[in-house]
TORSE-560007 format. One line per field, with one value per residue (C-alpha): residue in three letters; x, y, z. Coordinates in steps of 0.1 Angstrom, whole numbers, plus 5000, padded with zeros to 4 digits. Each point is the difference from the previous one (the first is absolute). Example, Ala and Ser with C-alpha at 12.3 -4.5 7.8 and 13.67 -1.06 7.14 Angstrom:
<rs>
r <- [ALA, SER]
c1 <- [5123, 5014]
c2 <- [4955, 5034]
c3 <- [5078, 4993]
</rs>
This chain:
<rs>
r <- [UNK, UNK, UNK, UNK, UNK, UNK, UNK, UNK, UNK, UNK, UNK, UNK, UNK, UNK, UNK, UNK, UNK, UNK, UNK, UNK, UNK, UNK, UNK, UNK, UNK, UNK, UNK, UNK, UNK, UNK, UNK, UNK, UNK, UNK, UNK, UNK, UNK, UNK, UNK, UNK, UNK, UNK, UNK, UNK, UNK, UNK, UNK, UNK, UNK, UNK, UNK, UNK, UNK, UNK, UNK, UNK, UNK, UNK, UNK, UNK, UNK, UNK, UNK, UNK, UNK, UNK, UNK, UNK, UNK, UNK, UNK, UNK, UNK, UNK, UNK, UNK, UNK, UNK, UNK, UNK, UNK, UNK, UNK, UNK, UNK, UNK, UNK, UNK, UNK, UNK, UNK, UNK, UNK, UNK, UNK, UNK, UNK, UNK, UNK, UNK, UNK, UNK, UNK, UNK, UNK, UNK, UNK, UNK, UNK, UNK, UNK, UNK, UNK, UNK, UNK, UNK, UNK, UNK, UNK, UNK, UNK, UNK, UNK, UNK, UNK, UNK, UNK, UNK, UNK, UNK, UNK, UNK, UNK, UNK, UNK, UNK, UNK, UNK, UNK, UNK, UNK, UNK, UNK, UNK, UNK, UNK, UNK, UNK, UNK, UNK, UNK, UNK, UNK, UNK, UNK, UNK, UNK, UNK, UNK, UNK, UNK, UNK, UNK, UNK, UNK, UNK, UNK, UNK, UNK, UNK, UNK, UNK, UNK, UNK, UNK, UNK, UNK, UNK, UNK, UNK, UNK, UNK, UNK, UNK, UNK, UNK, UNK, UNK, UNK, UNK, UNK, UNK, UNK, UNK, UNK, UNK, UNK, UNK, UNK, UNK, UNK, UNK, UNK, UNK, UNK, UNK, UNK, UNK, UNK, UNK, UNK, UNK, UNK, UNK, UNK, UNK, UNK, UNK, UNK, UNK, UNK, UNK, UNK, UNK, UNK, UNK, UNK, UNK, UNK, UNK, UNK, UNK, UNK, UNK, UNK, UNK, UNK, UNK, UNK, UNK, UNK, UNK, UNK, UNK, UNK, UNK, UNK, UNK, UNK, UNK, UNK, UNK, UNK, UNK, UNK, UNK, UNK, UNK, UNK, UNK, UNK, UNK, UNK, UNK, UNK, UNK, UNK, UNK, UNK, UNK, UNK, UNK, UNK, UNK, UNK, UNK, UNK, UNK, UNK, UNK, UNK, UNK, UNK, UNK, UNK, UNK, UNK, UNK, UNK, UNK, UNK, UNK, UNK, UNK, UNK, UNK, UNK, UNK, UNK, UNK, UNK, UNK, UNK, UNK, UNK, UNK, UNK, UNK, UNK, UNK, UNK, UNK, UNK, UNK, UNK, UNK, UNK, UNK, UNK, UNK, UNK, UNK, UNK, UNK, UNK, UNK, UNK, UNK, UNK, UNK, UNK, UNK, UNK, UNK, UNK, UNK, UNK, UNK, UNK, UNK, UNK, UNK, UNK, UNK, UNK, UNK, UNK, UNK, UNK, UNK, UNK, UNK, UNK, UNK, UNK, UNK, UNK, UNK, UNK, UNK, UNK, UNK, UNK, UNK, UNK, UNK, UNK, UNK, UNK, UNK, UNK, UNK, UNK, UNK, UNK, UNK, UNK, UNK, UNK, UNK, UNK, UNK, UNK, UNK, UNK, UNK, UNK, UNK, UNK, UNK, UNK, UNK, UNK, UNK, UNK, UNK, UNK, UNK, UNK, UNK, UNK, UNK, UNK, UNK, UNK, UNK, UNK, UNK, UNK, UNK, UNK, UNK, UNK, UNK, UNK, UNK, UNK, UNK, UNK, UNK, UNK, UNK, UNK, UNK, UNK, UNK, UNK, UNK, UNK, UNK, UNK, UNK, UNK, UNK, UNK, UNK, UNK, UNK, UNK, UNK, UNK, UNK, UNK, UNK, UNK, UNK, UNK, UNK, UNK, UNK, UNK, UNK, UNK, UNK, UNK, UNK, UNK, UNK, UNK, UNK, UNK, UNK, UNK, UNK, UNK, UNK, UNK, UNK, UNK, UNK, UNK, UNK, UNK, UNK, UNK, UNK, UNK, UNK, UNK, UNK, UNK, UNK, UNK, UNK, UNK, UNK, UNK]
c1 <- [5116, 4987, 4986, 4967, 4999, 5008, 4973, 4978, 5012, 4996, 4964, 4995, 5015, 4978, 4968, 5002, 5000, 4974, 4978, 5007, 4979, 4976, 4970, 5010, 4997, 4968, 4986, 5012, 4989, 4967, 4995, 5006, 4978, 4973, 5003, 5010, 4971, 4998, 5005, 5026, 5020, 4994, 5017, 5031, 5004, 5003, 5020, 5027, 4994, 5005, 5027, 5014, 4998, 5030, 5020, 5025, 5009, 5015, 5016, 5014, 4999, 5033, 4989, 5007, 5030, 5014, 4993, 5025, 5025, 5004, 4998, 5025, 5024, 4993, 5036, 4979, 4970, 5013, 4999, 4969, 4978, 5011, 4995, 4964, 4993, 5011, 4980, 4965, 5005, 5001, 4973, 4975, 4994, 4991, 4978, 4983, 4985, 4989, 4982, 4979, 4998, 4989, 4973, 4989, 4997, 4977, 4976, 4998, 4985, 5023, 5000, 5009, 5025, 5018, 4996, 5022, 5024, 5002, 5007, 5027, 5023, 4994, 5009, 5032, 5007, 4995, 5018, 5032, 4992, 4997, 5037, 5011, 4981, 5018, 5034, 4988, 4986, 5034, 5018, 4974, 4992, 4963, 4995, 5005, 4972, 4981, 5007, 4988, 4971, 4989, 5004, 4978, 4973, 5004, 5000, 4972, 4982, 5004, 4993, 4972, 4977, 4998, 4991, 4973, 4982, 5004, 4987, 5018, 4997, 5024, 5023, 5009, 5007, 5025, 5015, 5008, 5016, 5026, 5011, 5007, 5014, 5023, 5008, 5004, 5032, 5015, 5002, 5016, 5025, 5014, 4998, 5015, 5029, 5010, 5003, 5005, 5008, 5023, 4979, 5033, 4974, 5023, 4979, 5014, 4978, 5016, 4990, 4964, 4991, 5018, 4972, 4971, 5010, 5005, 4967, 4980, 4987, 4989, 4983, 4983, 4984, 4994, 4975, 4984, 5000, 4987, 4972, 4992, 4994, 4985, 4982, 4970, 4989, 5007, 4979, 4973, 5000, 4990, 4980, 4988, 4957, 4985, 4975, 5003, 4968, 5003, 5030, 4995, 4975, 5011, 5026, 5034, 5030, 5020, 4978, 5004, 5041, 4997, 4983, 5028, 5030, 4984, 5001, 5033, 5011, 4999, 5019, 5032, 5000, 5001, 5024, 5025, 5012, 5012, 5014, 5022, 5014, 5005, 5018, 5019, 5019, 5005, 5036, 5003, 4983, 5025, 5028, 4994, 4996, 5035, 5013, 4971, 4972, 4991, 4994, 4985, 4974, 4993, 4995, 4971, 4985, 4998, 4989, 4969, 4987, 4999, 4987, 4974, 4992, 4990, 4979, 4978, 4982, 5006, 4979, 4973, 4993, 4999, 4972, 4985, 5002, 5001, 4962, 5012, 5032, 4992, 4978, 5021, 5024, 4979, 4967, 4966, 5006, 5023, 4981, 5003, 5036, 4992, 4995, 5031, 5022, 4986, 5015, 5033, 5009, 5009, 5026, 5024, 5007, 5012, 5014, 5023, 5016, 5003, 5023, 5021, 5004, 5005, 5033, 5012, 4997, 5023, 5025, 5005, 4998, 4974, 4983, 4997, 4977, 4981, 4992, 4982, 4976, 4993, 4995, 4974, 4992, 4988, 4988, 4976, 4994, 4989, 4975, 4983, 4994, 4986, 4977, 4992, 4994, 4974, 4980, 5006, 5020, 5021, 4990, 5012, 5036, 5001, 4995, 5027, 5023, 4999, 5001, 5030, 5018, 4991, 5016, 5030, 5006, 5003, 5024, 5020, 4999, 5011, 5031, 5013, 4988, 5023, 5030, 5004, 4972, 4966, 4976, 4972, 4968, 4980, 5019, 5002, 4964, 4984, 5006, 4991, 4972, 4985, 5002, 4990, 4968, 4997, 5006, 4975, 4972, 5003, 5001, 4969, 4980, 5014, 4999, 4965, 5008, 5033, 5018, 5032, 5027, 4992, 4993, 5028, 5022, 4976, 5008, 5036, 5002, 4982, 5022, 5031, 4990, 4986, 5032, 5024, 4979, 5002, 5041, 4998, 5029, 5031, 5022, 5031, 4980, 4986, 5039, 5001, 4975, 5011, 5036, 4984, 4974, 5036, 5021]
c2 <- [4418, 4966, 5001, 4993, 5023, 5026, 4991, 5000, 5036, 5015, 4983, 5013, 5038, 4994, 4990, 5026, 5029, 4988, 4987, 5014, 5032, 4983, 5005, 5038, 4996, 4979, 5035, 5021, 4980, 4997, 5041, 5001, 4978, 5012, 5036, 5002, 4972, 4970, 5021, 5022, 4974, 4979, 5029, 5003, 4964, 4998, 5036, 4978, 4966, 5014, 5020, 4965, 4986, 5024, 4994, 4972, 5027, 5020, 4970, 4983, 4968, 5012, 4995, 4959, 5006, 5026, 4975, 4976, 5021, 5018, 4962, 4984, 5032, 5029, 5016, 5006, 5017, 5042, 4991, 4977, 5025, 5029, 4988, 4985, 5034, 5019, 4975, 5003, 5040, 4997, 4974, 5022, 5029, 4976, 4981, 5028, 5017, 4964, 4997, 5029, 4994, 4963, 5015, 5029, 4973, 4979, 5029, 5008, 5029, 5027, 4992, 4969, 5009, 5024, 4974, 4976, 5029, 5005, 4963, 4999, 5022, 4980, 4969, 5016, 5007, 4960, 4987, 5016, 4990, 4969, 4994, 5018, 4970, 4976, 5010, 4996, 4962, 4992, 5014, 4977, 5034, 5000, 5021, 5031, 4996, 4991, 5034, 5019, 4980, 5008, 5035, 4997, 4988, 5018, 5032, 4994, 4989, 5030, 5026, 4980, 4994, 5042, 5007, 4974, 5010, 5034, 4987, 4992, 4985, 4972, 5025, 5014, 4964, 4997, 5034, 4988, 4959, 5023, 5019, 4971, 4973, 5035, 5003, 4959, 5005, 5030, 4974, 4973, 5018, 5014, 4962, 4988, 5025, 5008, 4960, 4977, 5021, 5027, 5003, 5004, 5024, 4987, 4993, 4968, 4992, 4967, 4988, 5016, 4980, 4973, 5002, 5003, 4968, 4983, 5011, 4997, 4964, 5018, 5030, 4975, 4982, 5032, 5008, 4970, 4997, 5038, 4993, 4969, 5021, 5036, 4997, 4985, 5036, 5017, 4974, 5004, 5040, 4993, 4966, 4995, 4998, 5024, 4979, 4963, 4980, 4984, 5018, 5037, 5026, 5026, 5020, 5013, 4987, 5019, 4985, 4966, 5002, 5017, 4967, 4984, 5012, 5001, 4962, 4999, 5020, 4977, 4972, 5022, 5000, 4964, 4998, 5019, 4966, 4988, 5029, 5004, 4965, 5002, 5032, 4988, 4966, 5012, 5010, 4970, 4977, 5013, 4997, 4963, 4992, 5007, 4977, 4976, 4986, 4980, 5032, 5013, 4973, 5002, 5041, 4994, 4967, 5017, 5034, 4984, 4977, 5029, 5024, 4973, 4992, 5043, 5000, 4975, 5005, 5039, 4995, 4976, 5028, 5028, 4987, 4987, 5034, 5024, 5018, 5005, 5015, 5025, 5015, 5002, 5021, 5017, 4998, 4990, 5025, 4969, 4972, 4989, 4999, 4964, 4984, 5008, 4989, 4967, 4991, 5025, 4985, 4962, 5021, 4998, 4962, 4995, 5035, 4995, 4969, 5023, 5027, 4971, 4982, 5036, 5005, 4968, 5007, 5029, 4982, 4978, 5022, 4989, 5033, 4990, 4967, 5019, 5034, 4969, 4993, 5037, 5007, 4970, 5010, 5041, 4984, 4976, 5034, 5024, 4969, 4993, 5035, 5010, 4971, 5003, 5036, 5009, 4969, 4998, 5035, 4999, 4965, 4993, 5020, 4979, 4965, 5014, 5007, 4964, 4979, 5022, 4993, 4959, 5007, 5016, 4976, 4972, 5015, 5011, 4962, 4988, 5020, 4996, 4964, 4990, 5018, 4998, 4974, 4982, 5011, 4972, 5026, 4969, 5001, 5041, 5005, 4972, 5011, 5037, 4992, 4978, 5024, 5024, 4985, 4995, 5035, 5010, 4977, 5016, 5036, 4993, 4993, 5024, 5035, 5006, 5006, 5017, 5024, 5001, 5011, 4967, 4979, 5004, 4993, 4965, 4990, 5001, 4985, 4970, 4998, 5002, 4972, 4978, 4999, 5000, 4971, 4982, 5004, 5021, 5022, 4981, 4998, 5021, 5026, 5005, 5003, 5028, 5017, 5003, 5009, 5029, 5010, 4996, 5027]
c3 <- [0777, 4980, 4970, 5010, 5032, 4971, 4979, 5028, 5014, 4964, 4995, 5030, 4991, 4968, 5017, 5025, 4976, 4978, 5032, 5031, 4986, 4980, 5026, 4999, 4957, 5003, 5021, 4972, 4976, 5012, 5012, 4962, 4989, 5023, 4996, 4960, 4996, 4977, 4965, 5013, 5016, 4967, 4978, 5027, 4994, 4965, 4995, 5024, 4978, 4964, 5013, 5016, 4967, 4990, 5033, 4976, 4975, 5024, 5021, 4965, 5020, 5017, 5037, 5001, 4980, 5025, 5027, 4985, 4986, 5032, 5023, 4979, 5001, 5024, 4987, 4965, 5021, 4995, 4957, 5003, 5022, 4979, 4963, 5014, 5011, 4969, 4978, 5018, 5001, 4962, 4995, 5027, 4980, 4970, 5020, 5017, 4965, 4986, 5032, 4986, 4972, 5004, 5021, 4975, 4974, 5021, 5008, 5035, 5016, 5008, 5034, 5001, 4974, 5022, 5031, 4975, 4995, 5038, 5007, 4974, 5015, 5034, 4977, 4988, 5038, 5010, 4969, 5018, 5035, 4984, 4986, 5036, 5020, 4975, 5014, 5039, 4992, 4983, 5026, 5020, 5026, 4992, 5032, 4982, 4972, 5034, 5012, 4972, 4993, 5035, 4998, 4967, 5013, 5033, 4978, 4977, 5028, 5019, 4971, 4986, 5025, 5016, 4959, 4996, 5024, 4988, 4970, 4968, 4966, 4987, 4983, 5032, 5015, 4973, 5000, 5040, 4986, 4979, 5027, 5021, 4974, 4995, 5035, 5000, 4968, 5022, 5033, 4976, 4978, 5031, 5019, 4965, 4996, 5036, 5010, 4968, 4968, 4990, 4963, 4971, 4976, 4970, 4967, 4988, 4969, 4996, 5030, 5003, 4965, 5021, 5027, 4978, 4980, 5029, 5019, 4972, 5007, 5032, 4984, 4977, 5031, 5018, 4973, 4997, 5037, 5001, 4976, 5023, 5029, 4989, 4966, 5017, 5016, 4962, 4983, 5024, 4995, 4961, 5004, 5034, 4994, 5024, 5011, 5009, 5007, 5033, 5012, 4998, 4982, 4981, 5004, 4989, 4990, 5025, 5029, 4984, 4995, 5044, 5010, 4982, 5007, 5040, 4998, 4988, 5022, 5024, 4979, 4997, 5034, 5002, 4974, 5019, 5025, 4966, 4985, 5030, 5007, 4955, 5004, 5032, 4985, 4970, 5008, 5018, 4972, 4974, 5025, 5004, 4961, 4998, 5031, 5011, 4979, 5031, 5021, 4971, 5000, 5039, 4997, 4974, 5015, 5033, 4985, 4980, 5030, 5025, 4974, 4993, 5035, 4999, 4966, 5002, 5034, 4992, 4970, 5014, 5028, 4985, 4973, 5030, 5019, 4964, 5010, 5036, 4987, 4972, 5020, 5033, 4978, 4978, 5002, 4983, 4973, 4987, 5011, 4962, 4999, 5022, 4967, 4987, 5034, 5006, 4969, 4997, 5029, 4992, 4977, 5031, 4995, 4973, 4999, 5038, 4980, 4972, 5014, 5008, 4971, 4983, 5027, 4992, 4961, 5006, 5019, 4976, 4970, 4983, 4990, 4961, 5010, 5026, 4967, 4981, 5030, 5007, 4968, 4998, 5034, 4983, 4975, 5019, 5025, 4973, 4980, 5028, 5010, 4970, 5000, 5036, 5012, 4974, 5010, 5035, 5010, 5034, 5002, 4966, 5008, 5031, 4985, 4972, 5032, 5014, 4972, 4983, 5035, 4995, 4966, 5010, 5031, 4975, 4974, 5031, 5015, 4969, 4999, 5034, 5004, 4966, 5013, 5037, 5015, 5001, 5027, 5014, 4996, 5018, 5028, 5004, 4993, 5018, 5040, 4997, 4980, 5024, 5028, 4978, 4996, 5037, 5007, 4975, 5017, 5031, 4985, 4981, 5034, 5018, 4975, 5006, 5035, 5002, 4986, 4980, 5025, 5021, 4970, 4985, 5035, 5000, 4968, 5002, 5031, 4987, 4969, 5017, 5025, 4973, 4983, 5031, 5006, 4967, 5003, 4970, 5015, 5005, 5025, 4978, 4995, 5036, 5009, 4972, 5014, 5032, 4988, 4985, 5030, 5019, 4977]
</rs>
């Protein structure tokens, strides 16, 4: 199989697990928001995001570093997977009781306190499903991940929904994401074990410091790059205002953080096309540093134009479409969480490029260069934050969100540009832009009329012809393509 027929299949592996499903997680997500309502949703929201903002502590920054071990020598796989293993048992009990006591020193109520202590353990359970779906991507099978993430959500899905309409409280909706992110390690230690590693359980002190030195430039982003994405939700539990003239009267913080995390909702799932092409070549990206820089330089051009060619018309539509869409899924209950999309959601641009660049940075080992932007990157994050969400609260956080992903796009660009190649931004940006802006003319006269599921079927088509038209695709990657629909 080629190279890029293998990319494509594992993108595809990828993809599939995080997306086949996702209209059966946009139901559950929004049965939860409509039956727990705006507060309770808000509170499950941030019990899951300050327990998120743990997740690193337990990982150690070991998951890209078990990737490359394990894809640059699969005989070292037994002593890798089991000195991983052994370290995060030890580093999980530590991080479960600073979890609480983090939260006991910031003063919750006792229920969200025991909500936080629920979600740890469920933490604890990911952060080893975690290093288990590190060994299937360097292996390069990322059908098996695939499998158990569709039995997660098939799961959830299927225990949830009969209790929620029973009626239940937030606590309960965790109690029921442990079982399953459980059930979800069970299904991939015995995938792991039974197919790709006998585990040696050997304790080799030597070479576990070896693997914390080593993945420490990795934990050190992995912080940054975890206060990036979950401190917004914490900050806005202490200094979110409770009333914002001109957006919404007053009410709670919970119900604020619910209309939120609802809108950003809905950027994860756009961020998942990246995240799977990213976690797809990066076996193959670190694979051609070592015998091709010209294949190298192919693999990220082609990666960033097509990845572009998705982001930008993505994001014009959805701000377009953001009314029609939070209420589709959840309702007018959240009809405020529209401010906060329309501008989350030009975050995809520059972050698409982003998951690229960051693969790249990896492949070419350049983790130490990339710690100085995330660390600028937190630092730029958390500042704006503070200064935003007590003046302008989940509009604030969302502004922070964007321009932090502007910010990050250029330390990133920097790096990658200075050691492997230039890109022509003019000449990436300016076709899908245009058609963009085509596509958006014709949506604004027509949304009044229709309704999403054929509006969303119209723009696309007019996109996609506008730029077949305008030659933007070229003829070598049309041959690609059908060399993939072929396999």
């Amino acid at each position: 199989m080629s190279t890029i027929r293998r990319i494509a299949k594992n993108t595809g592996f990828v993809f599939f697990g995080n997306n086949a499903l996702k209209i059966l997680s946009i139901i559950l997500i929004f049965l939860i928001a409509r039956y727990l309502g705006d507060a309770e949703y808000g509170k499950l929201s941030f019990v899951l995001s300050f327990t998120g903002l743990f997740f690193i502590l337990t990982d150690l920054g070991t998951r890209i570093l078990v990737v490359r071990e394990i894809a640059q020598d699969k005989k070292k796989s037994p002593k890798v997977v089991s000195t991983i293993l052994t370290l995060k048992a030890m580093t999980s009990f530590f991080v479960f009781f600073l979890i609480l006591l983090a939260a006991f020193l910031l003063n919750y109520e006792k229920e969200l306190i025991l909500g936080i202590g629920i979600a740890a353990i469920g933490m604890i359970f990911d952060s080893f499903s975690t290093t288990l779906n590190s060994i299937f991507q360097a292996y390069e099978r990322m059908e098996f991940p695939t499998i158990t993430k569709i039995a997660k959500i098939l799961i959830r899905f299927l225990i949830t929904v009969p209790l929620l309409l029973s009626g239940i409280d937030f606590i309960s909706v965790l109690a029921i994401f442990v079982f399953v992110q459980f059930l979800n390690l069970l299904f991939s230690l015995i995938f792991c074990f039974k197919l790709f590693v006998k585990p040696i359980f050997v304790f080799d002190r030597d070479y576990m410091m070896s693997l914390v030195k080593r993945s420490f430039p990795f934990l050190l982003s992995g912080i940054f790059v975890t206060v990036y994405f979950r401190i917004d939700v914490t900050l806005m539990s202490k200094l979110a205002p409770t009333a914002l003239p001109g957006i919404y009267s007053e009410t709670t913080r919970e119900a604020v953080i619910g209309w939120y995390s609802s809108a950003y909702n809905i950027l994860d799932g756009m961020i998942s096309i990246a995240g799977a092409l990213s976690a797809a070549m990066l076996p193959v990206a670190i694979s051609y540093y070592k015998t091709s820089k010209k294949n190298l330089i192919r693999l990220y051009r082609l990666s960033v134009r097509y990845l572009t060619y998705l982001s930008i018309p993505a994001a014009v539509g959805i701000y377009i479409l953001a009314e029609k869409i939070i209420i589709l899924i959840y309702g007018y209950e959240y009809v405020n969480a529209v401010f906060a999309l329309r501008i989350l959601i030009w975050t995809i641009i520059p972050l698409y490029v982003n998951y690229v660049l960051g693969a790249m940075t990896i492949a070419m080992h350049k983790e130490k260069q990339t710690v100085y932007v995330l660390f600028g990157n937190c630092l730029v994050n958390l500042g704006l934050n503070i200064v935003l969400i007590p003046k302008l609260s989940l509009v604030g956080a969302a502004l922070a969100t964007v321009l932090t992903e502007i910010f990050y796009f250029g330390g990133y660009y920097y790096i990658v540009s200075k050691n492997l190649t230039r890109l022509n931004l003019f000449n990436l940006l300016y076709k899908p832009v245009t058609a963009s802006i085509m596509m958006a003319i014709l949506l604004l006269r027509l949304k009044e009329f229709l309704n999403v599921f054929a509006l969303v079927p119209i723009g696309f088509i007019t996109y996609f012809l506008i730029m077949f038209l305008s030659k933007a695709f070229e003829k070598q990657d049309i041959e690609l393509v059908k060399k993939i629909v072929k396999r």
